[in-house]
PDB file with one MODEL, atoms N, CA, C and O in Angstrom:
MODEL        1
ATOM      1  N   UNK A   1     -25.350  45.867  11.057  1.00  0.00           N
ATOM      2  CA  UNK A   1     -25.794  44.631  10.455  1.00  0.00           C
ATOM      3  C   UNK A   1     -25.103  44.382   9.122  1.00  0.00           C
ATOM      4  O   UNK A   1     -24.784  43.274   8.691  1.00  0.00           O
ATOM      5  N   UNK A   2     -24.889  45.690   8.458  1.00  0.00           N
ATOM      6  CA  UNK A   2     -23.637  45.345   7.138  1.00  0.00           C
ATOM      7  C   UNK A   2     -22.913  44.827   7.358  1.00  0.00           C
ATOM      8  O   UNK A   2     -22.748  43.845   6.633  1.00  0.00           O
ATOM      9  N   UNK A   3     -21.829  45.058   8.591  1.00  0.00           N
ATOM     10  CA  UNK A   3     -20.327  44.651   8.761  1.00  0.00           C
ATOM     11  C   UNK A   3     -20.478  42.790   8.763  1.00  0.00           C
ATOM     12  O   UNK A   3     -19.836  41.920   8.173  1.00  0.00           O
ATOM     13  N   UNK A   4     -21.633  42.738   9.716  1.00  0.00           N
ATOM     14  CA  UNK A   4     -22.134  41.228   9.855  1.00  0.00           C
ATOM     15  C   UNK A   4     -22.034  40.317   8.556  1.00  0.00           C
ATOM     16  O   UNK A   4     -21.140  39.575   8.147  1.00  0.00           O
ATOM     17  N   UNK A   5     -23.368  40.675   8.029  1.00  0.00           N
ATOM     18  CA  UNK A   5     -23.219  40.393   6.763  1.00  0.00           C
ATOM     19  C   UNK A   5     -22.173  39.936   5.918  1.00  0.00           C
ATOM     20  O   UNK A   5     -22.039  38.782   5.509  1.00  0.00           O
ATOM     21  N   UNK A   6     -21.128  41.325   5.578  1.00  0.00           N
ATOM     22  CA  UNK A   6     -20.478  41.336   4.946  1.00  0.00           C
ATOM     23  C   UNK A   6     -19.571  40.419   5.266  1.00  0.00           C
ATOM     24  O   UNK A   6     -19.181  39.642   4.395  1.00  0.00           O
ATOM     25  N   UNK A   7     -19.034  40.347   6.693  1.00  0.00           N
ATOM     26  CA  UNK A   7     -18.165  38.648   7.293  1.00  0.00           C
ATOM     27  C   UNK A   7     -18.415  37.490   7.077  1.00  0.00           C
ATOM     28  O   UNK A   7     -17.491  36.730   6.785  1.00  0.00           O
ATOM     29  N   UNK A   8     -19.413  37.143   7.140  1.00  0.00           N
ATOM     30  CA  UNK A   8     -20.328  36.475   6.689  1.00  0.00           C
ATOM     31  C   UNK A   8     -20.438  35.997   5.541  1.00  0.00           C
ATOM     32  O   UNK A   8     -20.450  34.768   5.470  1.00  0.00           O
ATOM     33  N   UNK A   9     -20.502  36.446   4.828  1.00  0.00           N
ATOM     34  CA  UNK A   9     -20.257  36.056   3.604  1.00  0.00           C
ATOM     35  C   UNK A   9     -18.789  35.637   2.887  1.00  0.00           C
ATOM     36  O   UNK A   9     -18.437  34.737   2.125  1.00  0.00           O
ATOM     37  N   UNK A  10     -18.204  36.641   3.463  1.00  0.00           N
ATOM     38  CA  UNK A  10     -16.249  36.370   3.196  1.00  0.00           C
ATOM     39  C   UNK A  10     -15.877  35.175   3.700  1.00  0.00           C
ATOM     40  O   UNK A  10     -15.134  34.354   3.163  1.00  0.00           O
ATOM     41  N   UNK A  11     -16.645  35.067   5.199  1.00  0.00           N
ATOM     42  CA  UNK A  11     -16.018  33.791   5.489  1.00  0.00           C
ATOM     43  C   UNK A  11     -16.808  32.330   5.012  1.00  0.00           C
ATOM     44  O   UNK A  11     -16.452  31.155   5.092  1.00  0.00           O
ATOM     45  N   UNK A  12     -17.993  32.954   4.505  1.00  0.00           N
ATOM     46  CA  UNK A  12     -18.571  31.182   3.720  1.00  0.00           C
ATOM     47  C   UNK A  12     -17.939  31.158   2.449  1.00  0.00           C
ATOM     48  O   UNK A  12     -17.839  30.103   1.822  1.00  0.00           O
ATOM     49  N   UNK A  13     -17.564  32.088   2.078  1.00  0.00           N
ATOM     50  CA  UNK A  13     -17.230  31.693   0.449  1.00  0.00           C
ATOM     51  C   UNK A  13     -15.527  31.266   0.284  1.00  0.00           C
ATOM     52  O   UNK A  13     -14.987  30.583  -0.585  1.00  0.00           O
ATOM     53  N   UNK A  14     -14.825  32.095   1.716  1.00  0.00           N
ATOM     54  CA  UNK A  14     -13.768  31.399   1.692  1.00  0.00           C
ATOM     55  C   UNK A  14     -13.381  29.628   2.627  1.00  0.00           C
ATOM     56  O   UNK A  14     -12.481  28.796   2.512  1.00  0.00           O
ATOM     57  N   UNK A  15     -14.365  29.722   3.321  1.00  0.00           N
ATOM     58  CA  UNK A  15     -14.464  27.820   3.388  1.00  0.00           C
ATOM     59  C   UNK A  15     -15.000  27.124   2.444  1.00  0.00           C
ATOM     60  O   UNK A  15     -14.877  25.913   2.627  1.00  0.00           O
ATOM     61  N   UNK A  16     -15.765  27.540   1.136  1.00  0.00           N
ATOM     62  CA  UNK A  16     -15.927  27.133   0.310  1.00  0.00           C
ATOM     63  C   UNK A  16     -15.282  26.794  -0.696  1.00  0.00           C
ATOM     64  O   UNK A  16     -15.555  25.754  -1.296  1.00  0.00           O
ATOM     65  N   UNK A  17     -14.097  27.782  -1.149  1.00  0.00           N
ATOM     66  CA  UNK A  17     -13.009  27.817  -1.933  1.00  0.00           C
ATOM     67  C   UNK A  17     -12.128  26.991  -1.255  1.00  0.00           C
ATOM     68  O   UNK A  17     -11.715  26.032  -1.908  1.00  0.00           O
ATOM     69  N   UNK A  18     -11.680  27.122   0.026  1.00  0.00           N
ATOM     70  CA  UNK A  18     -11.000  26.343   0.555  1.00  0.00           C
ATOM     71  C   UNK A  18     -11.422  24.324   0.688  1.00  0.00           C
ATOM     72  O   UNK A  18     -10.625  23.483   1.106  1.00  0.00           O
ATOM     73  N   UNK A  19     -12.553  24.102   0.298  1.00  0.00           N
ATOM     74  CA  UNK A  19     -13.060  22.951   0.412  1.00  0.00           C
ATOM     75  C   UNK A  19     -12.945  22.791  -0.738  1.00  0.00           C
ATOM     76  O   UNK A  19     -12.730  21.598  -0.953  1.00  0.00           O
ATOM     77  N   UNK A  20     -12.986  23.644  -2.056  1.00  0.00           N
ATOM     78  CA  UNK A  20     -13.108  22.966  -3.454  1.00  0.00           C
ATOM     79  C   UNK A  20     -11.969  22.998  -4.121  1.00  0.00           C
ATOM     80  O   UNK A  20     -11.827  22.599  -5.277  1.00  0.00           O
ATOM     81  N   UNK A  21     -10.882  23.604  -3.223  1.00  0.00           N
ATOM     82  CA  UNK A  21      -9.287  23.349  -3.621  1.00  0.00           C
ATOM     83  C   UNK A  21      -8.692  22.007  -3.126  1.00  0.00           C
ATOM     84  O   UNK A  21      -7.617  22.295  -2.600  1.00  0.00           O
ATOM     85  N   UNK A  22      -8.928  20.508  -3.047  1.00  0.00           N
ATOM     86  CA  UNK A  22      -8.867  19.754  -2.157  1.00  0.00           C
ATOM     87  C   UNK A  22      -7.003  19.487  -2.272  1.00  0.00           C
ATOM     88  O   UNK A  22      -6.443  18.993  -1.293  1.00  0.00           O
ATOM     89  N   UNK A  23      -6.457  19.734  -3.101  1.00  0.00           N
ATOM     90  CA  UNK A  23      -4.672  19.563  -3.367  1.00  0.00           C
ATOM     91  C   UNK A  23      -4.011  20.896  -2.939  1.00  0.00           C
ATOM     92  O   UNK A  23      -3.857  21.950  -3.557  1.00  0.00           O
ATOM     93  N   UNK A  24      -3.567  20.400  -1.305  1.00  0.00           N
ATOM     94  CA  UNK A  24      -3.003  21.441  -0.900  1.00  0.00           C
ATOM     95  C   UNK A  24      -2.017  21.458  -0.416  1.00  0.00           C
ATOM     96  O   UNK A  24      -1.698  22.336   0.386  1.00  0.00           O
ATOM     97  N   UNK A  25      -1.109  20.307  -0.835  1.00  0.00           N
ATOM     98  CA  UNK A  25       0.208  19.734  -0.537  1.00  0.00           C
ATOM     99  C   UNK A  25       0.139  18.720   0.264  1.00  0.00           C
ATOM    100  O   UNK A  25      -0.885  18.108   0.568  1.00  0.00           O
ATOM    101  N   UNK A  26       1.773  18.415   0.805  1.00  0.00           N
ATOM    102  CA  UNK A  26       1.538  16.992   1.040  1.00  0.00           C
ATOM    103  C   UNK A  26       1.494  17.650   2.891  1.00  0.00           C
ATOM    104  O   UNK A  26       1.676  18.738   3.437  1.00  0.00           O
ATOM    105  N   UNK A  27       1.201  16.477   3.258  1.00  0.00           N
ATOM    106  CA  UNK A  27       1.047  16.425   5.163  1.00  0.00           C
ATOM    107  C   UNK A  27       2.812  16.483   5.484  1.00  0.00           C
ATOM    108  O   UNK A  27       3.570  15.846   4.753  1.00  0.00           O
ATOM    109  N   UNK A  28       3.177  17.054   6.287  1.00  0.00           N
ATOM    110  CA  UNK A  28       4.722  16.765   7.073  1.00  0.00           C
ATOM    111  C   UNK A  28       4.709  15.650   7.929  1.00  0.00           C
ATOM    112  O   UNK A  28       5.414  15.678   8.937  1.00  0.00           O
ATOM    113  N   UNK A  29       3.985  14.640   7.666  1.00  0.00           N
ATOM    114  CA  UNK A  29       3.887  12.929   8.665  1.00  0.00           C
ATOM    115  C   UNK A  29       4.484  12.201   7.620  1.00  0.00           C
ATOM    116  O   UNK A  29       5.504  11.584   7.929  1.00  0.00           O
ATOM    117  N   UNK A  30       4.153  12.135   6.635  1.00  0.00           N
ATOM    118  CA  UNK A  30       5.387  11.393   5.467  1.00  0.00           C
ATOM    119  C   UNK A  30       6.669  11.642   5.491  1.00  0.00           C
ATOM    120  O   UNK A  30       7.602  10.876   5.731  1.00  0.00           O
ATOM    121  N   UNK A  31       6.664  12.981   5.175  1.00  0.00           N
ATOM    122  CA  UNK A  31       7.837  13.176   4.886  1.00  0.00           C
ATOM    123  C   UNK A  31       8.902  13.246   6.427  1.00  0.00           C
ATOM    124  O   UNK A  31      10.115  13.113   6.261  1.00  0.00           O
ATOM    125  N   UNK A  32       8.487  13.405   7.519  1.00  0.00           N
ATOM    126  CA  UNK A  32       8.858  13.084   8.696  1.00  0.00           C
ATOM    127  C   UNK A  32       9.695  11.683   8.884  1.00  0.00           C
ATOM    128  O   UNK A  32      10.888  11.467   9.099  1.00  0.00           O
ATOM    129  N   UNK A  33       8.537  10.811   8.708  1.00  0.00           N
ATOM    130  CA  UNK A  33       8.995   9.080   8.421  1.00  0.00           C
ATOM    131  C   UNK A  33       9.932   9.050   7.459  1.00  0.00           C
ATOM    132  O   UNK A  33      10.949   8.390   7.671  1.00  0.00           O
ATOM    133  N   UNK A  34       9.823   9.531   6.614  1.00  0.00           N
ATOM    134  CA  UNK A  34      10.889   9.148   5.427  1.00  0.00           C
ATOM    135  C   UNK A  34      12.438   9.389   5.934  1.00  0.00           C
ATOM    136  O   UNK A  34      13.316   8.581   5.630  1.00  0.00           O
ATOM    137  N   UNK A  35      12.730  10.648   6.789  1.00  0.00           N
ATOM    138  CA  UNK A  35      13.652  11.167   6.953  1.00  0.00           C
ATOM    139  C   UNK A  35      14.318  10.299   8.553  1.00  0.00           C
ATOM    140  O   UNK A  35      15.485  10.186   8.928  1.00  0.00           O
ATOM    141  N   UNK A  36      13.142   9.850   9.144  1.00  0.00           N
ATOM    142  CA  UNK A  36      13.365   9.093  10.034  1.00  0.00           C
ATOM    143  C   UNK A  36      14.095   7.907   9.772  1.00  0.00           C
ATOM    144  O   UNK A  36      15.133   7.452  10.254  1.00  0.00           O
ATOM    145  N   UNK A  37      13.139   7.426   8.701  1.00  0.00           N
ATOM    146  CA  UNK A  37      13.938   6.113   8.193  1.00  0.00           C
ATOM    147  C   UNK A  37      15.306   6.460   7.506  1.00  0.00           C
ATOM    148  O   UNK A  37      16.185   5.606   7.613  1.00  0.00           O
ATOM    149  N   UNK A  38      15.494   7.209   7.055  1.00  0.00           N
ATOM    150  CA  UNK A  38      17.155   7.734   6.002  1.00  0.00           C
ATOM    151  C   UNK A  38      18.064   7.840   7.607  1.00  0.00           C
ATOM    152  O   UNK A  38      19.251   7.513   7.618  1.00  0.00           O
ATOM    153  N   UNK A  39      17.551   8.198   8.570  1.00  0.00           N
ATOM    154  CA  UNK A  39      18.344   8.318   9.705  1.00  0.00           C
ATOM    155  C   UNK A  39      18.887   6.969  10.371  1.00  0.00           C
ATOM    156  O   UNK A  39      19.996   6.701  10.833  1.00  0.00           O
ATOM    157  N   UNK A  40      17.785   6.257  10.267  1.00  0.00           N
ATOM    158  CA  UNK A  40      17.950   5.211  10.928  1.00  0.00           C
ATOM    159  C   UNK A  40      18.698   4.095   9.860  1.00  0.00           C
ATOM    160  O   UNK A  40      18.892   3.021  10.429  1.00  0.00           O
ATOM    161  N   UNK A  41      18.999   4.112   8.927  1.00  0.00           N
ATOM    162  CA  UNK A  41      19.564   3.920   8.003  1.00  0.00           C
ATOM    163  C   UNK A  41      21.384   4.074   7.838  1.00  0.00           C
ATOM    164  O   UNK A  41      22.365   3.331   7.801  1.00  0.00           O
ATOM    165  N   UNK A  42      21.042   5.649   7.768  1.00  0.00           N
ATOM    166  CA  UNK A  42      22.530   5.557   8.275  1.00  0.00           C
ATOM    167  C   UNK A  42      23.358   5.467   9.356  1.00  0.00           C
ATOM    168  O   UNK A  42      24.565   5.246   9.268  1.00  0.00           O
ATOM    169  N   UNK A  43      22.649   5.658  10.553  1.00  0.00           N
ATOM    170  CA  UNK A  43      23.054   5.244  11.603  1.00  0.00           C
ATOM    171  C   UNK A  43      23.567   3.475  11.420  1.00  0.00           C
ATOM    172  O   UNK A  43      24.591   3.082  11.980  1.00  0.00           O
ATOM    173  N   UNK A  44      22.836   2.688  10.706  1.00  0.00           N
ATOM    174  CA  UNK A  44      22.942   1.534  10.855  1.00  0.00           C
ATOM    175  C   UNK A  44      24.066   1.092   9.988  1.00  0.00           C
ATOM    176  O   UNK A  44      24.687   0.040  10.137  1.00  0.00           O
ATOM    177  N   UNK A  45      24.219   1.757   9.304  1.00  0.00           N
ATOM    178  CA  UNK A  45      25.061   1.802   8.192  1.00  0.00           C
ATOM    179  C   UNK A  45      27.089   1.725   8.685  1.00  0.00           C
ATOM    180  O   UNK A  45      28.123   1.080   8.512  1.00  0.00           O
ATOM    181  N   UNK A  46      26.373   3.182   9.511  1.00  0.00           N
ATOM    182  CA  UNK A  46      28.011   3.953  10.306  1.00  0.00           C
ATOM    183  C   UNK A  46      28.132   2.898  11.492  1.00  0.00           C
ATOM    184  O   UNK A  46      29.266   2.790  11.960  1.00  0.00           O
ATOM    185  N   UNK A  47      27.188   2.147  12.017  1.00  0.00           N
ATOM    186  CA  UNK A  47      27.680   1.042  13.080  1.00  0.00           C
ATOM    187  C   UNK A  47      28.425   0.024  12.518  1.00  0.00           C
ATOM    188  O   UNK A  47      29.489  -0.353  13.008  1.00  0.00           O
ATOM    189  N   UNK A  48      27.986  -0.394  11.625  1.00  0.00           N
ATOM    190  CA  UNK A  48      28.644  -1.266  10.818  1.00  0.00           C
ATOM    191  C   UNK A  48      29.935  -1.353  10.363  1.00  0.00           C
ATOM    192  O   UNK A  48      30.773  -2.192  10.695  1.00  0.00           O
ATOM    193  N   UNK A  49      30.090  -0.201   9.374  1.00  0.00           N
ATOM    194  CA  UNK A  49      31.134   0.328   9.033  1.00  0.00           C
ATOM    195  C   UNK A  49      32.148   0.172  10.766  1.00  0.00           C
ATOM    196  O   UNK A  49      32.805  -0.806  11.121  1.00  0.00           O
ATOM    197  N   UNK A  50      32.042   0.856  11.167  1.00  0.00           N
ATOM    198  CA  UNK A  50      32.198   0.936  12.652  1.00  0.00           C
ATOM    199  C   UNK A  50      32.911  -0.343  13.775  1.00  0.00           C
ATOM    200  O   UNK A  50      33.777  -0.364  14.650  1.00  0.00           O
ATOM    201  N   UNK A  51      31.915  -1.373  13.105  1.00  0.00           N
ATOM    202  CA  UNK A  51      32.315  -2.392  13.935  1.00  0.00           C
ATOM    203  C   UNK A  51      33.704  -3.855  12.817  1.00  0.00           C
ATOM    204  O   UNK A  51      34.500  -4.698  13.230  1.00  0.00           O
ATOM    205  N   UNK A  52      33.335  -3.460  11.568  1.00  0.00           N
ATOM    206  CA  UNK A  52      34.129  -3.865  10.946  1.00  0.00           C
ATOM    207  C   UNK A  52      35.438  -3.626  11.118  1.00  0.00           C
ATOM    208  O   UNK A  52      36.334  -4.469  11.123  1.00  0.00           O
ATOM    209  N   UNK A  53      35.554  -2.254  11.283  1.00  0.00           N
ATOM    210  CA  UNK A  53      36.457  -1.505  10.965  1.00  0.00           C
ATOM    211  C   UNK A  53      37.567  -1.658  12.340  1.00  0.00           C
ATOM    212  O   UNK A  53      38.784  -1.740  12.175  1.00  0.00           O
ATOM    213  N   UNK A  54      36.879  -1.680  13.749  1.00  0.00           N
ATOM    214  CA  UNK A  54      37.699  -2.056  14.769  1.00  0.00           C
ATOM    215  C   UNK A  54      37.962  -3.452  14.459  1.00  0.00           C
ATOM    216  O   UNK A  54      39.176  -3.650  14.408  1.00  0.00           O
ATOM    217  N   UNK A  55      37.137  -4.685  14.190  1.00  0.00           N
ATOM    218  CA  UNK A  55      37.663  -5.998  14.056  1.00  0.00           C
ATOM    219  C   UNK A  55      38.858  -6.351  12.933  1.00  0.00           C
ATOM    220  O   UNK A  55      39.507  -7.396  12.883  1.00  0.00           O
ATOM    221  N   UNK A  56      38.951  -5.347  12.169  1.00  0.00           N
ATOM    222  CA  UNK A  56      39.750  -5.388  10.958  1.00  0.00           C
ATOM    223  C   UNK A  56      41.211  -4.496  12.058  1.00  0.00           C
ATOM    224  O   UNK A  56      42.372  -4.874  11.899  1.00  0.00           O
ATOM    225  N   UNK A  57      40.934  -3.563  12.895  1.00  0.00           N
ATOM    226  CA  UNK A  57      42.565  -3.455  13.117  1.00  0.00           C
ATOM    227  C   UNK A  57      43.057  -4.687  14.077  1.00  0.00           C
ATOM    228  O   UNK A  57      44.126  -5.297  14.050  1.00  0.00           O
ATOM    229  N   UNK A  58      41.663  -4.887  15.129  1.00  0.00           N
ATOM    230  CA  UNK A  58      42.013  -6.172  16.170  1.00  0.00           C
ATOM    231  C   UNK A  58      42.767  -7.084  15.449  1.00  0.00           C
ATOM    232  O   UNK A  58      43.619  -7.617  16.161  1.00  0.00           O
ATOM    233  N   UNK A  59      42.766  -7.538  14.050  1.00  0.00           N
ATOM    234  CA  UNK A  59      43.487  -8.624  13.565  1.00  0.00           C
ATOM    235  C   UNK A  59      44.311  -8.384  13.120  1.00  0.00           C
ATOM    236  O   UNK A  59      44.738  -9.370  12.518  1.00  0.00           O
ATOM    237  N   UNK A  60      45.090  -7.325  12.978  1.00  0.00           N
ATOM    238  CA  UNK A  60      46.458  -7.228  12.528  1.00  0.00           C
ATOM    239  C   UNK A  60      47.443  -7.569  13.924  1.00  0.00           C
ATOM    240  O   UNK A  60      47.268  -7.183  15.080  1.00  0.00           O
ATOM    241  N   UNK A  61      48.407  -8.334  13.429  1.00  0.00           N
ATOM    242  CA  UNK A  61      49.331  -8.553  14.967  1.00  0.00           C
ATOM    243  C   UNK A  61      50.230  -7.433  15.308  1.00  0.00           C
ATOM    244  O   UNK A  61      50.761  -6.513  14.686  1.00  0.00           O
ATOM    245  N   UNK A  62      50.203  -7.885  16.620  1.00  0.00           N
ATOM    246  CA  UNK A  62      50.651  -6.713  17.360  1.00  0.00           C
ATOM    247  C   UNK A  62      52.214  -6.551  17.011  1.00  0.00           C
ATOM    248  O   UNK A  62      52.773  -7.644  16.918  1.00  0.00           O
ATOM    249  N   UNK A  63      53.077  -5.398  16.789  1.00  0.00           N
ATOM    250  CA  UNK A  63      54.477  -5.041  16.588  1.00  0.00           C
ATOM    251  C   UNK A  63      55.733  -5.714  17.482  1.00  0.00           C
ATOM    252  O   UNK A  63      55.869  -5.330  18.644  1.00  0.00           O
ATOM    253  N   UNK A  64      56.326  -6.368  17.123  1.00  0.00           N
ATOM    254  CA  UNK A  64      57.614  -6.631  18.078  1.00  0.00           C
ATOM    255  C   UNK A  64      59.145  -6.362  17.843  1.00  0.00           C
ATOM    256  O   UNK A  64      59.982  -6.616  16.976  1.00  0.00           O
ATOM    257  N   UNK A  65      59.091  -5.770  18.958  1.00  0.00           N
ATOM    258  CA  UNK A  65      60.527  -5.033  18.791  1.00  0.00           C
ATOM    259  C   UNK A  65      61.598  -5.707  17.940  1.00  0.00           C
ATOM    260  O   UNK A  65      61.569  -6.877  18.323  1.00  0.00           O
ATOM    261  N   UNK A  66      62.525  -5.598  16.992  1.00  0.00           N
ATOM    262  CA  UNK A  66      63.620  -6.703  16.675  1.00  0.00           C
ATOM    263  C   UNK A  66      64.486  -7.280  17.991  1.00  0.00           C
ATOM    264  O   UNK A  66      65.354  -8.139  17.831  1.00  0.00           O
TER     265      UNK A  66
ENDMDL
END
């Protein structure tokens, strides 16, 4: 009945401590999104770049022999 006890008690006082520490960092769902969005970002970024960049050689004329 000691050992009982004694659990017992360890474990109320440590859900207790644990409830009156309420700052226990941040959640990984923010910072998830955030990184999602920086992705989606540069992806959008490098398409761009991307699509400029072929329309910019399309307009140079093509070479002719002398």
């Amino acid at each position: 009945m000691r050992l009982y006890t004694y659990l017992h008690v360890a474990v109320t006082s440590r859900l207790a401590e644990l409830r009156r520490n309420a700052e226990r960092g941040d959640s990984p769902v923010p910072t998830a999104v955030i990184i999602f969005g920086l992705v989606a970002v540069a992806m959008a970024v490098t398409t761009l770049a991307l699509t400029r960049a072929n329309d910019w050689m399309k307009a140079i004329p093509k070479h002719t022999a002398p």
